[in-house]
Each structure stands twice: as C-alpha cells, then as structure tokens.
C-alpha positions, -999 to +999 in steps of 0.1 A: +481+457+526+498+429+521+482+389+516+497+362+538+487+332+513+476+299+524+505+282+538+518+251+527+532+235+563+516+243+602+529+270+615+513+305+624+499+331+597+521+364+595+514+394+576+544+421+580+539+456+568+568+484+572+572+497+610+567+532+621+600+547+629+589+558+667+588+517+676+551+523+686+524+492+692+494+498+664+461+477+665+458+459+630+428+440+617+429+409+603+404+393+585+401+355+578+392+338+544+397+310+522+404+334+488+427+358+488+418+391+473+431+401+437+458+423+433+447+459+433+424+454+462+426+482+480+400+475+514+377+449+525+350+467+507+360+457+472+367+422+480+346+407+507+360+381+523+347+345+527+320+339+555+345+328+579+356+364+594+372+373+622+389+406+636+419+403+662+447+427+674+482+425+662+515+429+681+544+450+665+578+442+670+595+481+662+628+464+647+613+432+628+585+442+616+547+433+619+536+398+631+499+397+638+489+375+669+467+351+650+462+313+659+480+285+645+460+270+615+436+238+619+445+201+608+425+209+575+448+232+562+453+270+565+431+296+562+447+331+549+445+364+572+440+398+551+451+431+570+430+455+563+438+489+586+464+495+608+459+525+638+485+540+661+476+547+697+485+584+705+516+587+728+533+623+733+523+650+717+536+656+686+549+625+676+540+610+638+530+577+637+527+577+601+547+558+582+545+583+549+565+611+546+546+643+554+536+661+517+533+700+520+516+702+486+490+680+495+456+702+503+438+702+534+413+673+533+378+683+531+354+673+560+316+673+557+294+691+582+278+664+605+245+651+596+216+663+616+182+641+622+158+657+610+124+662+635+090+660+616+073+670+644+040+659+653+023+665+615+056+659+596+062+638+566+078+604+571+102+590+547+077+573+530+056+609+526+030+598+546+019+610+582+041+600+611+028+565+627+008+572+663+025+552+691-004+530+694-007+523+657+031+515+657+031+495+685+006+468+669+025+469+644+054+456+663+035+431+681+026+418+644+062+415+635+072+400+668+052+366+659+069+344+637+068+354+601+073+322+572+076+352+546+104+362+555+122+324+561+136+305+531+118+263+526+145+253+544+126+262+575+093+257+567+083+228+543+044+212+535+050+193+566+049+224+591+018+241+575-012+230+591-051+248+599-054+238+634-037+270+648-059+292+629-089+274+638-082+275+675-074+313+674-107+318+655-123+303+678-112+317+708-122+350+696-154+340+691-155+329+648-159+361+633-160+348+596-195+333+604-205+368+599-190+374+568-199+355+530-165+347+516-155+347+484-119+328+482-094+332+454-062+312+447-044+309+417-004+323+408-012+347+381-039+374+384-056+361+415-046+401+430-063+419+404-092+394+400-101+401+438-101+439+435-121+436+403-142+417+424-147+442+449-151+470+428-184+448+413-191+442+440-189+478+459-210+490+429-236+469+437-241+487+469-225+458+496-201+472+523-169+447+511-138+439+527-106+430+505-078+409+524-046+408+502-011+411+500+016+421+501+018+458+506+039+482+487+037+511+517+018+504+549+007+472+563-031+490+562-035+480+528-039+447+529-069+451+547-095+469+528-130+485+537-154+501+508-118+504+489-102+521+516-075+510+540-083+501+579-080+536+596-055+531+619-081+531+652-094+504+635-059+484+628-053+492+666-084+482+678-087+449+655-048+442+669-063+451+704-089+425+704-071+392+689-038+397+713-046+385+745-062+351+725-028+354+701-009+353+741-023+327+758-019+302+727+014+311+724+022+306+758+004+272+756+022+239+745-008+226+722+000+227+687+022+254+668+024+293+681+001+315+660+026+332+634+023+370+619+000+356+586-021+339+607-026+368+636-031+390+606-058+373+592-079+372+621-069+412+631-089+417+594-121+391+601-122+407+630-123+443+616-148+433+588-167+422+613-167+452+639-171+476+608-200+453+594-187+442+560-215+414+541-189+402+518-149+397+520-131+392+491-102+371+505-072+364+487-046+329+494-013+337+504+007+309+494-009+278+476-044+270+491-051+238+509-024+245+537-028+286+538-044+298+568-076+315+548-085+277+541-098+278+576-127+298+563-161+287+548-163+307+520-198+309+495-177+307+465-144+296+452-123+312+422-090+294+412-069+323+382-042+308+359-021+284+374+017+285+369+050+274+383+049+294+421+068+288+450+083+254+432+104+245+467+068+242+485+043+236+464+061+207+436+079+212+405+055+201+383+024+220+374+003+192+382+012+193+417+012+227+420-028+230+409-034+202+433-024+223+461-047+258+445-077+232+445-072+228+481-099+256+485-129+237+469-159+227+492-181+206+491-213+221+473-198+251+470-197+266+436-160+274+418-149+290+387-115+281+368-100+308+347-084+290+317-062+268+319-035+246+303-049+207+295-031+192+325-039+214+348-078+221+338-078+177+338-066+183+376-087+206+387-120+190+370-111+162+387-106+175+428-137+195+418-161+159+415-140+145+448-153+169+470-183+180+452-180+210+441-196+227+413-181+242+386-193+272+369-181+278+332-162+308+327-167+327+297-149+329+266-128+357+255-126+365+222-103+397+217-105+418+188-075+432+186-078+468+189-079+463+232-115+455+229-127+423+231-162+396+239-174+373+265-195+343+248-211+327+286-247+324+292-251+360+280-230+375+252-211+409+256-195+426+226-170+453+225-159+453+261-126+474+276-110+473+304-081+501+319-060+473+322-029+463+304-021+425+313-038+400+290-047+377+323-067+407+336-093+406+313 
C-alpha cells in the first residue's frame, strides 16, 4: 500500500504499486481522505479514513506501473487517495497474477466451515432467550418504529420549539380520551423518578387497585414499558392496543394539520388505551423527557410528584438547573396536589414558586433521617422508625 500525499500543484492523484509480470488489468480501490494513514497501516480497518470516501477502479499500465483513474483535485487543494486492495481478473488458466513469488513452505491456509442460520422453530429461543415474536406482535412493532422517533435524533433536529401537545391531544381524542377513565398519578424529575413510580405501584397494587405503570426505556422487549398488575402487556393485548390507535395514527398523519404523530406519542396512547380495555383505576405514568412539553402532559392526572432535579438533557431543557426545574414543573395543575422530593435551594425556590402560579398544592414530603446501618426514619405527619428498603441508591429511599 502505498500513500499518494497531498500534492502541492493541480495535477491528478497517482498511487503506483509494482505490476504483475503477465501485464494484466487489476481493479484497485482507492479511498479518499484528508489524513494520510500512519506508517505501518496495514488496511482501511486500522485507519479509517476521513468522511469524505470514495471507491473507483484503477487502470494499469503493464510496463509503467499503476496509475489509478482518479479525478483531478478541486481549487481548495488536494485531497489524498489511499489504495487499499488490488484484485486480478482471471484470464487463462493457469496463469499467476500474483505478484509474490510462490512459497512452498508456506502451509495450506485454513478455511472455516460456512456459517449455518440457525432455525428456532416455532417454540425456539430467540437471541435474547425469550420466545420467538408472533407475526402480528412483530408487525405492530414495526408500525411503532415506522413513525418518527425524537429518541433516536440528536437536538439538532428537534429543539423546545418543535415539541408541542396538540398532536397528542387530537389523537386522544379521536380515539375517543381514554385517560378520562383512568386517575393519573404523573412523575417527572431526572433522578429516581423510575424507581419512585414502580414503588408507587407496588403500594399501590398492595392495596388491592388493578394499576398500570407507563415507563421507559426498556432493557428487552418494548412490553415492558407498559405494565398491568406488575406484568407486561401480553402481546394480544400490545396487538390489540396497536390495532385500535392505527387507523386514528393514519389519517392524522396523512392530514396536513399540525405535526404527524411520532413513535412516543403513538405509544402512549397504545398504553391508555390498554389500561383502559384491561380496566386499570390508577396509572402510574412516568415523563419522558422534561415535563411541560412531553406528551404525558396532555393528561389530567389526580396527583403530581416532581424526584430530584439535576442537570438532564442540558441541549433541551437549559444549562442551568433553574431552567431545567422550570421545565419538570410543567406538570403542576391547577388544584391538583404535588409533592417535591428534596431539593437544592434554587431549585426548591423554583418549584415553590410555579406551584402558587398555577395553584397547586404542595404536600410536605417527609424527612429522612438515616441511621446508618441501612435503616433509617420518616418525621411527616406520622413518624416511622427503623425503616429498610431492598434498595441500594440513596435517592430511592
């Protein structure tokens, strides 16, 4: 392999390499890049190239030597060409194209078997150890992932400006506002607010309510972030929830009023609309970014909880913490009751303060005292000594 350089006048790029002795025409590959590779770099895989890449054939000329057919450099300047693998096109038989002499004591190389895909049959193991996925279950999961999806698109595309509630109100309404049959509990926060919200429904559950848990993201299958009685959507119901919000999802999309619903927000209203069919009385829902601009803000929930507040999503949400608990306290109503975990000073002074805007109650939360031994207190309304929780992370107790 051999590095053309960048050039210093206009003129074409050449890279010459030794020519087989039988005059033959080889394809070469060229790539194009601003840095040439160190020395020692053996193939494209140890030195990438710049972003700028292009493949093209090279001509051989059997007496001169190689010069690849690559265009004449820009006004900017020159970019450098990298060979890296040369083939020769079989002519009679018999002929070597190599350009090495042959070795006798070099051993035969070694050549692994083929690989073979592997058929799980119907009640096989996929490579996540879980059952295969029914057509029918996997194809609303591909219809999910065919809508637009903002988790998976840097702020460059998507900024405060594009996030907006009307979408999700117009789908919820179209299939007829199935949160009106659910009482909402609605968490935001950056640290804890997961945990809190399966606590939550574990209380809750105990207390003998059918509860739904809406969280994310998943660490398997997509059926997790929708929960029943602590147990993921069967797939019938994922299907059937899927089912019932598409042709609604369609006909917006195919509309030219507002913005096209978008995976997170076709989601959410597959798992209202599963709560709802399976007859959940309370849904533990949890924010997906932020709070005042995330889609579960549509909802009217019966209580608000905001958990510790720290930097999150800086790009979107500000780069002060201020800011940042401005956007969590998005999720207070009016008259509907809210409970801050601790806090620090500036960002308990911020949420006090959107609480009394919109009138919302605040409910104390308890102090912790911790013992030190993994035990610890609650001092609220009524004391509670000597308390434990399986749980490791100081925020989740």
């Amino acid at each position: 392999m051999v590095w053309s350089g960048a050039c210093a006048k206009p003129g074409p790029q050449v890279i010459r390499t030794p020519g087989p002795s039988c005059g033959c025409t080889p394809l070469c590959t060229v790539a194009r890049g601003s840095r040439a590779p160190p020395v020692g770099s053996a193939s494209i895989r140890s030195w990438p190239p710049s972003p700028a890449f292009r493949m093209r054939p090279c001509s051989w000329g059997a007496t001169t030597g190689s010069r690849c057919g690559v265009s004449r450099p820009g006004e900017s300047g020159c970019q450098g060409f990298w060979l890296t693998s040369c083939r020769w096109p079989s002519t009679a038989a018999g002929t070597d194209h190599s350009p090495l002499p042959p070795s006798e004591d070099m051993p035969p190389r070694k050549t692994k078997p083929p690989l073979r895909r592997r058929s799980n049959g119907p009640a096989g193991p996929n490579h996540h150890g879980s059952p295969p996925m029914d057509a029918p279950y996997s194809d609303a999961l591909a219809y999910l992932h065919s809508l637009i999806d903002f988790e998976k698109l840097g702020a460059v595309y998507f900024g405060r400006d594009r996030f907006q509630l009307a979408t999700v109100r117009r789908l919820l309404a179209a299939l007829g506002e199935p949160q009106t049959r659910l009482r909402i509990v609605h968490i935001a926060g950056t640290k804890g607010k997961g945990s809190t919200a399966a606590i939550l429904d574990s209380i809750l559950r105990a207390g003998g309510l059918r509860v739904g848990l809406f969280t994310q993201p998943h660490l398997v299958d997509m059926r997790e972030r929708t929960r029943v009685d602590g147990r993921p959507l069967t797939e019938a119901d994922f299907v059937a929830a899927v089912a019932a919000i598409r042709p609604e999802v369609d006909r917006l999309n195919a509309g030219s009023e507002g913005e096209p619903v978008t995976f997170y927000e076709a989601h959410l209203a597959a798992a209202l609309t599963a709560f709802a069919a399976r007859g959940v009385e309370v849904a533990v829902m949890e924010t997906g970014l932020g709070g005042r601009l995330d889609a579960t803000n549509a909802l009217s929930p019966i209580a608000t909880a905001i958990t510790r507040i720290d930097y999150d999503h800086t790009d979107i949400l500000g780069e002060r913490l201020e800011d940042i608990a401005r956007e969590k306290a998005g999720i207070l109503k009016p008259g509907v009751p809210c409970v801050f975990a601790p806090q620090a000073p500036e960002v308990a002074e911020v949420l006090r303060q959107q609480a009394a805007a919109v009138g919302a109650p605040v409910r104390p939360c308890p102090e912790v005292i911790e013992r030190g031994d993994g035990s610890f207190d609650l001092r609220g309304a009524r004391p509670y000594e000597g308390l434990r929780l399986p749980l490791a992370g100081r925020h989740q107790r």
